[in-house]
C-alpha positions, 0 to 999 in steps of 0.5 A: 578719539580712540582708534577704530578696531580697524585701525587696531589690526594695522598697529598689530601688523606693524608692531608685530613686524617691529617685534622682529626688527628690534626688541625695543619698542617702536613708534607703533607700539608707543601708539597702541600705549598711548591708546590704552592709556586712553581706559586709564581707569576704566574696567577693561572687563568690559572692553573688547579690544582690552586683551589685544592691545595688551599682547600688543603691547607686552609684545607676546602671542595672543594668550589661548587658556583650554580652561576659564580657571587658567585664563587672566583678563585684563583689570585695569591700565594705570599711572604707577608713579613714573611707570605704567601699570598693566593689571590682569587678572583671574576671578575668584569662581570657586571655593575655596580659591583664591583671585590671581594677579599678572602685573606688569610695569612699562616704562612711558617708551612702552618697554617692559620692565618686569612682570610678577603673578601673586595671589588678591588672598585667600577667599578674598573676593577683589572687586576694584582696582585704582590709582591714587596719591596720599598726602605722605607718599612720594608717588601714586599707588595701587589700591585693591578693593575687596568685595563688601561680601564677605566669603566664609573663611576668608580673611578681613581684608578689605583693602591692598596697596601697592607701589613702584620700587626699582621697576617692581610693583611691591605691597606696602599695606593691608588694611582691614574694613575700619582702616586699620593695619592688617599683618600679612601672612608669609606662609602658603596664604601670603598676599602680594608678589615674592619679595627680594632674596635678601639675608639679614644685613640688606633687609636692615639696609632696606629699613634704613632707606629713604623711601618710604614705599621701601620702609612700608614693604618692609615693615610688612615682612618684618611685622607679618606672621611667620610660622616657626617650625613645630607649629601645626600645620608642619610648615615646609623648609622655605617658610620656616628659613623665612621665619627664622631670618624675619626672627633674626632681622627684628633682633638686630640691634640697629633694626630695634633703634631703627623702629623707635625712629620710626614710630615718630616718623611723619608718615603715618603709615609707618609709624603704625606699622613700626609700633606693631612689630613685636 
């Protein structure tokens, strides 16, 4: 049985003077956690109490937006592997625009672990979010659904998924609407949180890895579409240094015989991702 709103009000006034006792979390804000695992699954769209309990359990000031365009709701709350997954998000109301997300990863003791923003695509309506394993992936993932709508100009980008790495929440795949790989754009456009800063030899490192969410994201980099310089629109300095560096990643020798291995690997995730880099 879920708390009354009463009830809600006492967890906000103890955990908010735990807040200042202690920056870990206390026994209170471990509750209003568990409360809101109680919506595991549901859409927190709809749920009143939703944004409360969030502030409360990121342990922030309530959140006042002047315009419906800067304000992020609350999506959904879900199992990311061994963290909890909190997901805000801002609709696609115009066009052109784009649906914006806040992600925030907690640990089971109610601690934030990290929070990241990143853009669902540009003209892509996102409608769905969910959890769910696949038979060759270690831990749960996130799954974003775009609308069967498709908006003019937009990209055919039906499906995201996204996993845990290191207390990160990482993309590892694009699908398009019949289930195959789509490469991201690493660009203005690009879909998903930044990655890691990393120069040629840690990028090869991380192909080398044993996890395979971490060989899916990089993968998506190494395989996605960078605009060199001279292409049109001029690209500005930050894309183009990506784009040279993913150049010199995939010329690598150890990079080259790396993804022959990995076109035979067992999950098939990879090795589809693997057999399109170029």
């Amino acid at each position: 049985m879920r708390p009354s709103t009463l009830a809600l009000g006492t967890f906000a006034l103890i955990a908010a003077a735990a807040s200042h006792a202690c920056r870990h979390s206390s026994p209170t804000e471990r509750a209003v956690l568990r409360h809101l695992l109680s919506y595991e699954g549901e859409n927190l769209v709809e749920i009143e109490e939703a944004q409360a309990l969030f502030d409360l359990v990121l342990n922030r000031e309530p959140i006042k937006s002047d315009t419906f365009s800067d304000h992020f709701e609350p999506w959904e709350v879900l199992r990311l592997g061994s963290d909890i997954l909190l997901l805000e998000g801002r609709a696609l109301f115009t066009i052109p625009g784009e649906c914006l997300f806040r992600a925030h990863l907690v640990s089971e003791d109610g601690f934030t672990l990290s929070t990241v923003s990143f853009s669902g695509g540009w003209r892509i309506l996102i409608s769905h979010a969910r959890s769910f394993f696949r038979a060759d992936m270690p831990n749960s993932l996130l799954e974003l659904s775009a609308s069967s709508v498709r908006i003019n100009g937009g990209a055919d980008v039906a499906k995201q998924f996204y996993a845990g790495i290191d207390d990160h929440l990482a993309l590892v795949r694009l699908e398009d609407s019949r289930g195959r790989l789509v490469a991201n754009s690493y660009d203005d456009n690009t879909i998903g949180p930044p990655l890691p800063p990393r120069e040629a030899e840690a990028w090869e490192r991380a192909l080398m890895s044993s996890d395979d969410a971490e060989i899916l994201r990089t993968l998506m980099w190494i395989g996605g579409r960078h605009r060199e310089a001279g292409s049109f629109p001029e690209p500005d300095d930050a894309t183009v240094l990506n784009a040279t560096r993913a150049r010199a990643v995939r010329q690598r020798p150890g990079v080259r015989a790396r993804l022959e291995d990995l076109k035979k690997h067992p999950n098939a995730w990879i090795r589809e991702a693997a057999a399109a880099v170029n």
